[in-house]
N, C-alpha and C positions, 0 to 999 in steps of 0.2 A: 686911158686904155679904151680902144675901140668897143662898140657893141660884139663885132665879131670876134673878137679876140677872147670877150669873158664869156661870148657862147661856145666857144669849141670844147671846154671841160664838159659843159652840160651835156653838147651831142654825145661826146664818146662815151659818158656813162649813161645815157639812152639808150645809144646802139650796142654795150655791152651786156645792159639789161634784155634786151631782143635777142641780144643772142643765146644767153642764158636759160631763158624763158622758153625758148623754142621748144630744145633737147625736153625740159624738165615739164612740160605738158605735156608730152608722149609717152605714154605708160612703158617700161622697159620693161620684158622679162625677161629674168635672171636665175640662173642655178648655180648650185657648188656640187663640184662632185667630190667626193673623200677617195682619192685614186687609191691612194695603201690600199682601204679596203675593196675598192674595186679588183686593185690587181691580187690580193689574197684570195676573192670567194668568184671569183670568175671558172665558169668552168674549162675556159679555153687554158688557164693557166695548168688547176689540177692534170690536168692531160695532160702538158707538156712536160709537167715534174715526172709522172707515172714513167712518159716516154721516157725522159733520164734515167730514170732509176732501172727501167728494164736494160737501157742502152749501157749502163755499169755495172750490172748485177754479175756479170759473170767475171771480172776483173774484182771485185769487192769479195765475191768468193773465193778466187784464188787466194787473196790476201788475209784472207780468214783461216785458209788452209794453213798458208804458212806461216800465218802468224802460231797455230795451237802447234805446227809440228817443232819451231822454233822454243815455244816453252819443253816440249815434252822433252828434248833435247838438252835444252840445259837441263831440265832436274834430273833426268838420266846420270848427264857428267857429275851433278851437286851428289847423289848418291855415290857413285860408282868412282869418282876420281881418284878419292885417295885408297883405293886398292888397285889402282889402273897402275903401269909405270909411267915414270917423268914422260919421257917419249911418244908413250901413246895419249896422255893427257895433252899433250902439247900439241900434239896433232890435231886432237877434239877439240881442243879450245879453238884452234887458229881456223877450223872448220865450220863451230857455230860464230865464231864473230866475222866471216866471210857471208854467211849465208845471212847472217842478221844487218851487215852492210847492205846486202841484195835487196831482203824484203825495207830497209830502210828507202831505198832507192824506187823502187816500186812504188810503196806508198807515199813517196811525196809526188813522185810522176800523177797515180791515181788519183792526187789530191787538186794538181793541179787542171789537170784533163778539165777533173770533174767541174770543176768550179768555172775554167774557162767555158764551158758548154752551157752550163748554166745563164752563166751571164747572157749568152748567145740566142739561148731560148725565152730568156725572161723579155732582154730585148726586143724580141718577135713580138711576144703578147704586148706589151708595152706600146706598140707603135700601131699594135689591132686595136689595141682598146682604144685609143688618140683617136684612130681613123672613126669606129664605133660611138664614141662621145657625140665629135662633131655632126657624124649622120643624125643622133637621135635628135641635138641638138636643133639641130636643120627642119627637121622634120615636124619637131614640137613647137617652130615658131621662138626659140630664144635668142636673143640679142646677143647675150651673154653669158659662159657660162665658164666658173673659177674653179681651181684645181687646188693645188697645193698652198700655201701661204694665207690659209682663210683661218682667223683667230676664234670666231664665230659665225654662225648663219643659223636665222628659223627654220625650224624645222620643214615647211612646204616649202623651201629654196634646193632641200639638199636632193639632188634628184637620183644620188647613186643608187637607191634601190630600184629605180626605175630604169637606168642602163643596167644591172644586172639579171633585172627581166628580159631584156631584149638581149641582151646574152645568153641569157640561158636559150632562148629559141632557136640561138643559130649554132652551128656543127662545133663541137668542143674541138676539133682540132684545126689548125690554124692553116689560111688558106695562103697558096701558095703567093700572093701579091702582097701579106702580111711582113715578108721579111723585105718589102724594100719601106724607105721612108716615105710619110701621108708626105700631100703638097703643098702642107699646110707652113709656116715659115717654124725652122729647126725649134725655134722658142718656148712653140706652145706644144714641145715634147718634154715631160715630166722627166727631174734626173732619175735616174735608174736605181730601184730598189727592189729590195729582195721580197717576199711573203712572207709576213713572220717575224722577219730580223733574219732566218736562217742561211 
């Protein structure tokens, strides 16, 4: 076996060491953000729940209307039926399970809406906060900085209460470039969760 033939294992784990060596001399800064609690205590988020709950508040009242006029009705008939005649019981009955079909229908429409909107808004903030991460990110000089799937991380790594300082400065309601997607590649957008679980 030639000389150059048993030098070639050597080079390439020389020049695997150089390259190794490189990256791992250059100090990296790193952070984790804890996005759940980011997207729960942000205040851009509060706002856009508040906005929902105003934006159904008068559809949730109807449904509250009809839901107490719906009880008051059956115990009406639960008292009064059997001195009613067949006939007019029979009318009443076919009257409250008509109108309890309705408010059925309603509140699953209302459920729906609602929850579609939701999603829709949560989305928003989800994709400000993405765009907001990486600015601060940028800003603070980090190489890298990890979201979801971190088992652990020390505590000067985690820097969520630091982007929620810089959230709190800026306008809790979300600015209209919010609802398109960062430039950033689809990947490093967190799946979609709710605050809370709720």
């Amino acid at each position: 076996m030639s000389t150059l033939k048993r030098s070639i294992p050597f080079l390439s784990l020389c020049l695997c060491g150089l390259m190794l060596s490189g990256p791992a001399s250059a100090e990296i800064k790193m952070g984790v953000v804890n996005f759940q609690k980011l997207l729960e205590d942000a205040p851009q988020t509060k706002t856009a729940m508040q906005a929902l709950e105003n934006e159904f508040a008068p559809r949730r009242r109807e449904l509250l209307t009809m839901q107490n006029d719906l009880k008051a009705k059956d115990e009406k008939l639960q008292k009064e039926g059997a001195v009613m005649s067949e006939a007019d019981r029979a009318k009443a009955e076919k009257t409250l399970r008509d109108q309890q079909r309705e408010f059925s229908r309603k509140a699953g429409e209302f459920q729906d809406d609602a929850s579609t909107r939701r999603n829709e808004e949560i989305g928003k903030v989800q994709r400000y906060l993405v765009t907001e991460i990486q600015g601060y990110a940028s800003a603070q000089g980090f190489d890298l900085v990890l979201g979801d799937g971190v088992f652990f991380a020390k505590g000067p790594l985690d820097i969520t209460a630091n982007v929620l300082a810089v959230l709190a400065t800026k306008p809790t309601s979300l600015p209209a470039s919010a609802t398109a997607p960062p430039k950033s590649p689809a990947s490093s957008t967190p799946p979609a969760k709710t605050p809370g679980g709720k």
